[in-house]
N, C-alpha and C positions, 0 to 999 in steps of 0.2 A: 618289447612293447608294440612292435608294427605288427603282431600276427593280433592284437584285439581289437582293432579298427575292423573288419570282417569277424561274419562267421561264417564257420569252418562247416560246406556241405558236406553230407556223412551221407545223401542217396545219390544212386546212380545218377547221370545223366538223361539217360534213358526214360528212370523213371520221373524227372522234373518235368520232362517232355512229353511225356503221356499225361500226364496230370494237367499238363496245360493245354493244350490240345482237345482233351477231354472236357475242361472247362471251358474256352472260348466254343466248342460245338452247343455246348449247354448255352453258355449264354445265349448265342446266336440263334439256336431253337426257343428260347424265351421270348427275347426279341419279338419273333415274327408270329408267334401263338397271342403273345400278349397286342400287339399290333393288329392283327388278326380279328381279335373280338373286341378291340376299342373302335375298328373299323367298323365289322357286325352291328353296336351296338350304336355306331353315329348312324349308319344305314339304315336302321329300323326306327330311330328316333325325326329323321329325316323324311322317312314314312308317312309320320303324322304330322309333321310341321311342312306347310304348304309355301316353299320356296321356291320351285318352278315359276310361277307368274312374274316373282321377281326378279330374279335374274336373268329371266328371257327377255324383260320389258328392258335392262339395262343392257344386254347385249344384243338386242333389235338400238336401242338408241345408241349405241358405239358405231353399230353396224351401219346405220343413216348418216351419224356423220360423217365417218370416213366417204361415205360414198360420195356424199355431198359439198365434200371440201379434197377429196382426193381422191377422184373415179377411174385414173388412170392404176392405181395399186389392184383396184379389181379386176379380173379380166373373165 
């Protein structure tokens, strides 16, 4: 009864390991095509949505505080 607790590989080693190999390469070029054009596609939508004046109006006021409660960090 202890040999049905497992099953019994019947391909090479070799071949488990190219199969796997071959799969984590795929994934990993999925990954980065698919990331890729989620990025492209915040990029171009970022295009039209006019969020420069915001974030610069919040990082000019980070940027005053610090200077103005801790001017010795800047040099």
């Amino acid at each position: 009864m202890a040999s049905d607790k497992h099953e019994h590989v019947v391909r090479p080693r070799k071949h488990i390991f190219l199969n796997n190999f071959l799969g984590g390469l795929a994934w990993g070029l999925g990954v980065t095509v698919g990331l890729s054009v989620i990025f492209v596609v915040l990029a171009i939508l970022g295009r039209y949505v006019d969020l420069v004046p915001v974030v610069g109006d919040f990082v000019a006021k980070v940027i005053n505080f610090i200077l103005q409660n801790e001017p010795h960090l800047v040099r």
